[in-house]
C-alpha positions as CSV (number, residue, x, y, z in Angstrom):
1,X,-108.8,-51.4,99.2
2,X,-107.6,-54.2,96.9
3,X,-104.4,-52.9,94.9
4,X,-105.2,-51.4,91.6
5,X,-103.7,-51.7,87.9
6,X,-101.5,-48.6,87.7
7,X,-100.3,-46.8,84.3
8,X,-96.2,-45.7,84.5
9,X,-95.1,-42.4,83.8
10,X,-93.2,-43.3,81.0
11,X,-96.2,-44.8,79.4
12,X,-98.1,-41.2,79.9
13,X,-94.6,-39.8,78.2
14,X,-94.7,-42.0,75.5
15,X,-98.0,-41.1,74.6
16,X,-97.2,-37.5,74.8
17,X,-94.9,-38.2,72.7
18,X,-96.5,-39.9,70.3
19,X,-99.8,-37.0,70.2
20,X,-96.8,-34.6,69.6
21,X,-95.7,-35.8,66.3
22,X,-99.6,-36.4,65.1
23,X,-100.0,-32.4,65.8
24,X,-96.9,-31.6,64.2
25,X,-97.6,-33.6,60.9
26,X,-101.2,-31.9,60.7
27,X,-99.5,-28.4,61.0
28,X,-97.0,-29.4,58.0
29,X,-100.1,-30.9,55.9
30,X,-99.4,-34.8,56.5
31,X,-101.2,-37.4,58.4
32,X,-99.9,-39.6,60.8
33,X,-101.2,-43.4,61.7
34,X,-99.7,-44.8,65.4
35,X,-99.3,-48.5,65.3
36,X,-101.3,-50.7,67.8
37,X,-98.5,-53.1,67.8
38,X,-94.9,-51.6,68.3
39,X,-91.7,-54.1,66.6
40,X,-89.6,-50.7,66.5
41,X,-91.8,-48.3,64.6
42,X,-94.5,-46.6,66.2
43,X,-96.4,-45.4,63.1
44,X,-96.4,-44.3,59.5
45,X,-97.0,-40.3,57.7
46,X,-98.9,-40.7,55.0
47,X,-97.6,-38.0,52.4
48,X,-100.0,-35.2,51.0
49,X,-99.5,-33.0,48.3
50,X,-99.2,-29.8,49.5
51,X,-101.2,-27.6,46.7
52,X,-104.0,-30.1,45.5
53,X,-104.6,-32.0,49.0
54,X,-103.9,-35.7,47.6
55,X,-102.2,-38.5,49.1
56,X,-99.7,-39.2,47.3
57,X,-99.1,-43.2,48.0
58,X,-95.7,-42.0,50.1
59,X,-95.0,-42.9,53.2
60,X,-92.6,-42.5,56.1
61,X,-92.0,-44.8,58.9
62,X,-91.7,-43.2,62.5
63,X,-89.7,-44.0,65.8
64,X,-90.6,-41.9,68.7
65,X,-87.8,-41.5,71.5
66,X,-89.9,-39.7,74.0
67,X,-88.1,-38.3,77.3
68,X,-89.0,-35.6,80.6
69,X,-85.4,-35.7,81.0
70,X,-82.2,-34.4,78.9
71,X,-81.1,-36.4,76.1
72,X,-77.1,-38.0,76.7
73,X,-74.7,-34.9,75.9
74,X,-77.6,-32.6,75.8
75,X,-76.9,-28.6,75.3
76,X,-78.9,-25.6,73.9
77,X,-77.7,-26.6,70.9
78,X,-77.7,-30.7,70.5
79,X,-77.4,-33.9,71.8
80,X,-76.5,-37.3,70.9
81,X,-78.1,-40.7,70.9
82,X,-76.9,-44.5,70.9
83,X,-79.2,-46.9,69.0
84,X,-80.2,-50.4,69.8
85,X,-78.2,-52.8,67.3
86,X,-81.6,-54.6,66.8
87,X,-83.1,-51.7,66.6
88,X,-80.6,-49.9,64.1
89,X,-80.8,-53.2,61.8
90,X,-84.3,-53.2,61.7
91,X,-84.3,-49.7,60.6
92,X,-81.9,-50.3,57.9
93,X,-83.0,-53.3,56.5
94,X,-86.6,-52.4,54.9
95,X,-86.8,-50.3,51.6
96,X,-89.3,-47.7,53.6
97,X,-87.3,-44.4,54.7
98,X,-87.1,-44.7,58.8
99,X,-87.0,-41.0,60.9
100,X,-86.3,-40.6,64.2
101,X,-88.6,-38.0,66.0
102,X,-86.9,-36.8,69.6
103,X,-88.9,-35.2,71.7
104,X,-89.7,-33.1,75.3
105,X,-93.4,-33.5,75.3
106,X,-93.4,-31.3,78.3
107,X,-91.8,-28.3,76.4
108,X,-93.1,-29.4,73.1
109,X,-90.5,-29.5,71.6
110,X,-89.1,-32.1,68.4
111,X,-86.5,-32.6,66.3
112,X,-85.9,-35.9,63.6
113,X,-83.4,-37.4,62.1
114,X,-84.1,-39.9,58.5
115,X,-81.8,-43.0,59.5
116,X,-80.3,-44.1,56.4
117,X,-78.7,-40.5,56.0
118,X,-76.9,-40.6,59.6
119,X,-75.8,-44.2,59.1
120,X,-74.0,-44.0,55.4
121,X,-71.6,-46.3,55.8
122,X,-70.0,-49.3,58.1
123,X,-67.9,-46.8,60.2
124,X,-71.4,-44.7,61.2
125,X,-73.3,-47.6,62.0
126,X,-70.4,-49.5,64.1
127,X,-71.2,-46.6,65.9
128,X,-74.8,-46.3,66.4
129,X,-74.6,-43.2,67.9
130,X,-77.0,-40.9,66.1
131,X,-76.3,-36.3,66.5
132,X,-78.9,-33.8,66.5
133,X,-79.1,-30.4,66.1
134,X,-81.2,-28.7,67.6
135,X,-81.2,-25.9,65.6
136,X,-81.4,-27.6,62.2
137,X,-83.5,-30.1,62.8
138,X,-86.6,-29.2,64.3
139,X,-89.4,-31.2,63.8
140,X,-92.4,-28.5,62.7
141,X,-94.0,-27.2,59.9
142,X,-91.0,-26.3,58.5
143,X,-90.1,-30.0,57.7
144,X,-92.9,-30.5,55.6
145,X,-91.0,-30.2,52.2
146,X,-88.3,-32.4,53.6
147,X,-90.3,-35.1,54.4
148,X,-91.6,-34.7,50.8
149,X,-88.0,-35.2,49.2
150,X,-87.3,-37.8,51.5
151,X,-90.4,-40.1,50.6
152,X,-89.3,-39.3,46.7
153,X,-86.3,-42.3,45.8
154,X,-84.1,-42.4,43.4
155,X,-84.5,-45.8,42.3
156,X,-87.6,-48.5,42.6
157,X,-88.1,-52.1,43.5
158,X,-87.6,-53.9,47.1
159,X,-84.3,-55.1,48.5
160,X,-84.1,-58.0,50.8
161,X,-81.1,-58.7,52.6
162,X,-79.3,-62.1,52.2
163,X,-80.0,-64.8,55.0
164,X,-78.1,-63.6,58.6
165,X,-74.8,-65.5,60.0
166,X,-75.6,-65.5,64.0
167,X,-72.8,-66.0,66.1
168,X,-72.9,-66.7,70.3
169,X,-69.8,-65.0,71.5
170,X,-69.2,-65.8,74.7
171,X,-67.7,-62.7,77.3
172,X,-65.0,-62.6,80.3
173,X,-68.1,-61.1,82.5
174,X,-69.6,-63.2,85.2
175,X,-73.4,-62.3,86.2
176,X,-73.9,-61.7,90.1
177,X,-77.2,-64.2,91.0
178,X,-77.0,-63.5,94.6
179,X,-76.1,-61.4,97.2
180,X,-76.6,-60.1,100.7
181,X,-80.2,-58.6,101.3
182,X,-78.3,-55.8,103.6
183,X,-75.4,-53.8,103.7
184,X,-73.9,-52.8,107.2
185,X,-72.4,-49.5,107.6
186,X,-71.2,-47.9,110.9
187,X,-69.1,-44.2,111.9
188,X,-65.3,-45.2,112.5
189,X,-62.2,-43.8,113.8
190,X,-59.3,-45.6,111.5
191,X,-58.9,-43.5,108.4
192,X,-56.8,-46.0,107.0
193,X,-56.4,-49.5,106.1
194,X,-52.9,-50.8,108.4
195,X,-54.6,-49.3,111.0
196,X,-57.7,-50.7,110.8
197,X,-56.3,-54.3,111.1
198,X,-53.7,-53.9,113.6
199,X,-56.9,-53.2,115.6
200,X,-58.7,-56.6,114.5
201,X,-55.2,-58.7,114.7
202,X,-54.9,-57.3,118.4
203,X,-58.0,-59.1,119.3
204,X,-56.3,-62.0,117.4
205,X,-58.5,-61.8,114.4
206,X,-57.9,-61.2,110.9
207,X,-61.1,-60.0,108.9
208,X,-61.5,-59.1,105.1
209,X,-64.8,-58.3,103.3
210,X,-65.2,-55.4,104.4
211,X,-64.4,-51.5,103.6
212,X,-63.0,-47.6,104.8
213,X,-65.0,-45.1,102.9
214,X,-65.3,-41.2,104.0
215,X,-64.4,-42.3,108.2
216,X,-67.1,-45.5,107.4
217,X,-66.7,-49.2,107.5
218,X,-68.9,-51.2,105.5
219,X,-69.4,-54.8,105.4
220,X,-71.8,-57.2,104.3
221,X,-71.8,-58.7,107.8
222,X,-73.7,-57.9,111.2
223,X,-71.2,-55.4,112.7
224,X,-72.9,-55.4,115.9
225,X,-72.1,-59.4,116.3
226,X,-68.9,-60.1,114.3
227,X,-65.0,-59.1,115.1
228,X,-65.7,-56.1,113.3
229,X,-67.2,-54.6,115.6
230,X,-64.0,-53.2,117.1
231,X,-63.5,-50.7,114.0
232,X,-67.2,-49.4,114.6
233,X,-67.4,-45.6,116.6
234,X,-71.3,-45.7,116.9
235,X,-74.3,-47.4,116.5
236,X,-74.1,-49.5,113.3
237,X,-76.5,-49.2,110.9
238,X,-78.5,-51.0,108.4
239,X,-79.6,-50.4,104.7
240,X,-80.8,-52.5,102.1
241,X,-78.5,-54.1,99.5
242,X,-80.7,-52.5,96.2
243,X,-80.3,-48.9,97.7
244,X,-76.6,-49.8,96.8
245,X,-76.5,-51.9,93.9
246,X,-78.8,-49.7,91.5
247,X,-78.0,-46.5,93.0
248,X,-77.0,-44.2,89.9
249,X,-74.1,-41.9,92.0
250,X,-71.1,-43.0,90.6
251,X,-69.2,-42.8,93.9
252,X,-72.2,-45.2,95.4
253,X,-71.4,-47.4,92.5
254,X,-67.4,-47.2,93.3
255,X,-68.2,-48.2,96.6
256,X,-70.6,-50.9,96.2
257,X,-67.8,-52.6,93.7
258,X,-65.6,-52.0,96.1
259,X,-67.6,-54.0,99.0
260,X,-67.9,-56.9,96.6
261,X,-64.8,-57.1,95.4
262,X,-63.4,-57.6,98.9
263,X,-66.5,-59.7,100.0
264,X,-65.3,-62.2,96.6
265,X,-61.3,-62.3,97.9
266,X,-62.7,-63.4,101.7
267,X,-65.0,-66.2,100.4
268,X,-62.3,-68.3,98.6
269,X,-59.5,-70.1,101.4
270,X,-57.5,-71.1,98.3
271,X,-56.9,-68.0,97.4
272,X,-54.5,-65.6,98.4
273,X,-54.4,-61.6,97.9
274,X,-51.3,-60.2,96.6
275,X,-50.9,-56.6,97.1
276,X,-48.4,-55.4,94.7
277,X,-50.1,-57.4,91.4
278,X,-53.6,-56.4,92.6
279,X,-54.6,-60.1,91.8
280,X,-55.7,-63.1,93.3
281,X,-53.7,-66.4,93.1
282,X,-54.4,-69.9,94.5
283,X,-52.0,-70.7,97.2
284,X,-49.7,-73.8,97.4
285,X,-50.1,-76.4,98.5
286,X,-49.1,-78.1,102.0
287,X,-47.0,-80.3,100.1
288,X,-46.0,-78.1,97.7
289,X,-47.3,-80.6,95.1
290,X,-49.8,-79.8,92.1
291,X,-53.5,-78.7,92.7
292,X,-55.8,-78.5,89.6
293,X,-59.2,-76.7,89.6
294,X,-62.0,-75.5,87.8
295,X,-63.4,-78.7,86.7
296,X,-66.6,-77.9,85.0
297,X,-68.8,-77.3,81.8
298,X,-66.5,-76.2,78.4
299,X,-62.8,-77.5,80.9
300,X,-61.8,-80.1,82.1
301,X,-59.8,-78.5,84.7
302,X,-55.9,-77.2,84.4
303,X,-53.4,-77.2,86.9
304,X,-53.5,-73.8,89.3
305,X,-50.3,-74.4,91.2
306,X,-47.6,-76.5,90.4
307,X,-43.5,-76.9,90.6
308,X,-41.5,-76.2,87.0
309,X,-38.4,-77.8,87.0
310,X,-34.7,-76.5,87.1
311,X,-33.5,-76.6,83.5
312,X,-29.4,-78.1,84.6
313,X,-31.2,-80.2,87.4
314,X,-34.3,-81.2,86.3
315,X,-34.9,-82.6,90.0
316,X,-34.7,-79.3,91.6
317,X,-37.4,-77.0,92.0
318,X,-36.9,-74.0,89.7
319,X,-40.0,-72.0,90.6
320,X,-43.2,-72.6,90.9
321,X,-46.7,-71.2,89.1
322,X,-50.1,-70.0,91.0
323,X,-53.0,-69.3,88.4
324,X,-53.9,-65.7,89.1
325,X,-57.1,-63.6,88.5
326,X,-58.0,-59.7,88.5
327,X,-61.3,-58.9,88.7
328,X,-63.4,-56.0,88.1
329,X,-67.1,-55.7,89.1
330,X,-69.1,-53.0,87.1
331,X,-73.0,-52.6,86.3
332,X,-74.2,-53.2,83.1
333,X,-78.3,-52.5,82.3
334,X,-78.9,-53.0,85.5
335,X,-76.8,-56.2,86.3
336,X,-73.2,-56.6,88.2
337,X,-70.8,-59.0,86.6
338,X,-67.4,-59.7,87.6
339,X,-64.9,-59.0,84.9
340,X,-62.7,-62.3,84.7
341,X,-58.9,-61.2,83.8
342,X,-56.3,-64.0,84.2
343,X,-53.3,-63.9,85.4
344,X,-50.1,-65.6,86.5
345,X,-47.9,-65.4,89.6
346,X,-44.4,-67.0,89.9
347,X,-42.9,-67.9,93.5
348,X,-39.3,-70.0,94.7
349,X,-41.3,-71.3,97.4
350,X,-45.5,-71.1,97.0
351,X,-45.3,-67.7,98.6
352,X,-41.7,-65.7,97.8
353,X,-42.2,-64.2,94.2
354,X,-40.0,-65.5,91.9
355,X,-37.0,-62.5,91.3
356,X,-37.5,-63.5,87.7
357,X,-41.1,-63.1,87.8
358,X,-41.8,-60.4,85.1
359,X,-39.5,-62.1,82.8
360,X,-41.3,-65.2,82.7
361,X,-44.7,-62.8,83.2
362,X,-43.3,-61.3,79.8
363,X,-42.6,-64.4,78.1
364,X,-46.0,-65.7,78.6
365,X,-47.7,-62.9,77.3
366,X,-45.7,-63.3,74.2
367,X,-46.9,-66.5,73.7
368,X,-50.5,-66.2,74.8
369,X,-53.4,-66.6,72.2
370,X,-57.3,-66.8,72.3
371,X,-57.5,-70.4,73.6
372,X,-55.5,-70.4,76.1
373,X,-57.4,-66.9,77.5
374,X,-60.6,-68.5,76.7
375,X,-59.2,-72.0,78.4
376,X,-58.1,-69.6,81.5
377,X,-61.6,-68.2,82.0
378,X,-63.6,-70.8,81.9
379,X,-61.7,-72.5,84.3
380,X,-62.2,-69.4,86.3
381,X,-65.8,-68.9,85.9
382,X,-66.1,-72.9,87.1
383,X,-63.6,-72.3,90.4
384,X,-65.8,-69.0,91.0
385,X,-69.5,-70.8,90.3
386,X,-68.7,-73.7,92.6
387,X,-71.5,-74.9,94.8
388,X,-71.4,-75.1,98.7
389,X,-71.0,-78.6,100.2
390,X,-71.0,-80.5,103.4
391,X,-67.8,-79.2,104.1
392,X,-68.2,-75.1,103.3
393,X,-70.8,-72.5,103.8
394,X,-73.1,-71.2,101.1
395,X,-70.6,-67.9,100.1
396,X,-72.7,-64.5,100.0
397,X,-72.1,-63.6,96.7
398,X,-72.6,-66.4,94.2
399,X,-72.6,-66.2,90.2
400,X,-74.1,-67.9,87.2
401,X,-72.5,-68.8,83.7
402,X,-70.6,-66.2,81.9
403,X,-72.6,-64.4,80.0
404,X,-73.2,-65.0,75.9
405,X,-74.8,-62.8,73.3
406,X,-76.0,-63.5,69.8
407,X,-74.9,-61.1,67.2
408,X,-76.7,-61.1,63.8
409,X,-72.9,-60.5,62.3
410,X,-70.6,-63.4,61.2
411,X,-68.3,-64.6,59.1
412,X,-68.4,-68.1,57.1
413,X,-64.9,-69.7,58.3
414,X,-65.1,-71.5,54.9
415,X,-63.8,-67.3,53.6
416,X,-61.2,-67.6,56.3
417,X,-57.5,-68.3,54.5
418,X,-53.8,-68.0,55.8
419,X,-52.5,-64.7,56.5
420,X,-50.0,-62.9,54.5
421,X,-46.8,-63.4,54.8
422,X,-45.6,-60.3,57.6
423,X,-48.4,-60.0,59.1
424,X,-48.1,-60.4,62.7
425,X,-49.5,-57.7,65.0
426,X,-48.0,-54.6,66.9
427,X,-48.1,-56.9,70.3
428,X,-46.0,-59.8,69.1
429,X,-42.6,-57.4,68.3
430,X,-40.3,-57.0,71.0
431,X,-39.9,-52.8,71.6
432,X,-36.3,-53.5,72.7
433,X,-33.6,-54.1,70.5
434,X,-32.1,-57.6,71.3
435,X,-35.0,-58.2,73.1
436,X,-35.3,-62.0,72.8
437,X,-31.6,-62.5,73.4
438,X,-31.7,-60.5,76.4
439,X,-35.0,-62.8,77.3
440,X,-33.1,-65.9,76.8
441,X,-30.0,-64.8,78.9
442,X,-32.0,-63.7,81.7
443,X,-34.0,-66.9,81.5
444,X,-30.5,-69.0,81.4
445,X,-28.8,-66.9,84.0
446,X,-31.8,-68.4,86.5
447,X,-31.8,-71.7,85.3
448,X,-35.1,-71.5,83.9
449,X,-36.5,-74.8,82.0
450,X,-39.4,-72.5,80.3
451,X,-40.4,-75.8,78.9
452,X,-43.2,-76.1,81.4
453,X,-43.9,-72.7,81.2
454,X,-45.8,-73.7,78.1
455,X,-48.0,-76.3,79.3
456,X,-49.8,-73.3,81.5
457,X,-50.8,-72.2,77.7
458,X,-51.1,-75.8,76.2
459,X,-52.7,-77.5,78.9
460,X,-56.2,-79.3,78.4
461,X,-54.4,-80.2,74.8
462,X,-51.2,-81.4,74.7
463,X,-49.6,-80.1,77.5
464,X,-50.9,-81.8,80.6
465,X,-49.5,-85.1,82.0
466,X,-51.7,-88.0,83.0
467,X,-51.2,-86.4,87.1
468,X,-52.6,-83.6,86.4
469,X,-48.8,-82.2,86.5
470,X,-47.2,-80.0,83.9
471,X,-44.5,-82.5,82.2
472,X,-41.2,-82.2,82.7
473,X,-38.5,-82.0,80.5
474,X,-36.2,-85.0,79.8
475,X,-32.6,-84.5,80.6
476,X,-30.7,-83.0,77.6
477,X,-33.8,-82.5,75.5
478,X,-33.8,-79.2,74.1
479,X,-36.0,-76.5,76.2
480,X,-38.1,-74.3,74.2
481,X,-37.3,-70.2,74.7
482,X,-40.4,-68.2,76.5
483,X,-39.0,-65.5,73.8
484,X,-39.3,-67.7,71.1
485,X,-42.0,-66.7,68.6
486,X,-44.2,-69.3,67.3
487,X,-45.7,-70.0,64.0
488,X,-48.7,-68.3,63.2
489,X,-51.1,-71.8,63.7
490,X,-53.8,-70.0,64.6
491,X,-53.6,-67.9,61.2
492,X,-54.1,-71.4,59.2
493,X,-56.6,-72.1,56.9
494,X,-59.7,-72.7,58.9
495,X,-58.7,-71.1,62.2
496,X,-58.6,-67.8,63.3
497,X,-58.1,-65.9,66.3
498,X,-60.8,-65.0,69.0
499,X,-63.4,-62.7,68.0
């Protein structure tokens, strides 16, 4: 038999839910009208005087929110809801009052809410969450007479809300596009990590991208025909990646985050694990010389490793810098993305970290601002998206362009002005007393030119040389503290900070 059309159960719940509040506005005296077509209100009550019978030109506009299941936080005695934005707008821009009807069709049972009176203010609605009570606010024929003083304004006349400012704001998070159709899972004996590849680097391999859960390795990969089929203690088995990936246990979730963030570290040669920072960083180079990356649309590229320059002997090696990235993966409405988090890593030789590392760490921090995290990103988001070519294989999990959203909230930068005089935020002071003379004497004690250290901020602007190198300093010019604050350029007239 050819396959038929098919209905879903939360269509039959919806209309459940829709028949409920129709039989609970007859009870209370009122009639209701659905809406063939749905934009965020499924239908309207029509107010009736309760004594005489007539309609009193009064109306109500209805969401239902329909569910089998419990409502988020819900108890014997309430619950809680988060609104759509577009939805919430919607709702608050007409000059109709809005209710929200919540309901268990199941159990008949209702309760409402009138939106404008839960939203009063900015602070409610940059919430959008939305408390009920179950107790208070059933919806039966006891909120006949509330309906009524709800249909009955104050005032008269139509409001229409001034012309929108969109905005595309542009996120750290990197959308998953691809993966590997299976996941490979087997019993094993190593309980822990060090053991576990002692046991692959005796058969003279070294294997990532995979992972120990609950005596269970898990790869991506064939265990039967790969190395890692030394950790297995049984027959390996076999499960499809989207029993995984939209799983809703949270330690399924953990794990799965897990397998990919491991699978990510193995598929890039240029990069390098480091343990103690829980980051990656691009190695050095052979020659020790610069390497630039991330080439691509919104950079041109920056510099990912490079030598900074001694500040007495500006043709000795000081240190040198690796662009670093910590990454999260985490499910969002159903998608993974990879949340982008650069970093830096300091070294005296491309793989010995720097002993002044988390001053120059701290330093840079200090200075950091919007563009040079936005710069940082994108040119991660390129090194990350990079297509196979003749010379590497197609990597299992690949990713598209970080992901934008349009907001119907903006702010003309024509209002934007200088900021007060003061007014620099909790992050840019120095908790330590003498904290930026103790900065500059650690930095001088290791013969730091933090000159370059700059460019890793500035470069892409000012701060890259025609190489592709960060510039060095010339002899006896004067370097520029790590510690030293900056003026506020970003606070100018017509710029701001990231939003």
């Amino acid at each position: 038999m050819a396959d038929r059309k098919t209905v879903t159960r939360q269509t039959f719940i919806g209309e459940k839910g829709i028949a409920l509040i129709e039989r609970r506005c007859l009870e209370m005296g009122h009639l209701f009208h659905p809406r063939r077509v749905d934009h965020g209100i499924d239908g309207h009550i029509d107010l009736v005087d309760p004594d005489s019978r007539a309609v009193l030109n009064m109306t109500l506009l209805v969401q239902s929110k329909a569910q089998d299941r419990r409502f988020s936080g819900e108890t014997d005695d309430g619950f809680h809801y988060l609104c759509d934005q577009r939805d919430l707008d919607h709702w608050l821009s007409g000059n109709s009052p809005v209710i929200l009807v919540f309901s268990h069709p199941g159990s008949d049972e209702a309760w409402w809410v009138e939106v404008k009176a839960a939203f009063p203010d900015a602070v409610s609605r940059a919430t959008r969450r939305v408390d009920i009570d179950k107790h208070t606010q059933r919806f039966d024929r006891d909120a006949a007479q509330a309906l009524l003083r709800l249909a009955m304004s104050r005032t008269t006349g139509l409001y229409l809300r001034p012309a929108p400012i969109t905005e595309v704001l542009t996120t750290n998070l990197l959308p998953v596009i691809e993966m590997p159709s299976t996941v490979h899972l087997a019993p094993t004996v190593f309980a822990d990590y060090r053991a576990a590849g002692d046991a692959l680097e005796a058969q003279g391999r070294r294997e990532s991208g995979w992972i120990l859960r609950d005596k269970l390795v898990l790869s991506f990969r064939d265990l039967r025909d790969s190395p890692l089929r030394v950790l297995c203690d049984g027959d390996p088995e076999r499960h499809e990646t989207r029993e995984w990936a939209d799983s809703d246990d949270l330690d399924t979730q953990h794990r799965f985050a897990d397998l990919l963030s491991r699978t990510v570290q193995d598929s890039y040669p240029e990069l390098r694990w480091h343990k103690n920072r829980k980051h990656m960083h691009f190695r050095a180079t052979s020659h020790l010389g610069p390497r630039k990356a991330g080439r691509g649309h919104g950079s041109r590229g920056r510099t990912v490793f490079g030598p900074h320059y001694s500040k007495s002997d500006p043709q000795r090696v000081g240190y040198y810098h690796h662009a670093a990235l910590r990454t999260r993966f985490r499910r969002l409405d159903g998608v993974w993305y990879c949340q982008l988090e650069p970093d830096y890593c300091f070294t005296t030789d491309g793989y010995t970290e720097y002993p002044f590392a988390d001053r120059l760490l701290a330093g840079i921090k200090r200075l950091d601002r919007h563009p040079a995290v936005r710069g940082w990103t994108r040119v991660w988001a390129n090194y990350l998206r990079q297509e196979a070519d003749l010379f590497t294989e197609a990597r299992p999990v690949q990713f598209g362009e970080l992901a934008t959203m349009t907001v119907e909230r903006g702010i003309d930068d024509r209002w934007w002005g200088p900021a007060p005089s003061g007014a620099a935020p909790e992050d840019d002071q120095d908790p330590s007393a003498g904290g930026q003379e103790s900065l500059d004497a650690v930095l001088a004690v290791a013969d730091a030119d933090t000159q370059d250290l700059l460019s890793l901020l500035q470069e892409g602007e000012s701060g890259e040389s025609d190489d592709g190198a960060p510039r060095r300093r010339s002899p006896g010019s004067k370097a520029r503290s790590a510690g030293l604050r900056t003026p506020r350029q970003g606070r100018a007239s017509g710029a701001r900070r990231g939003r």
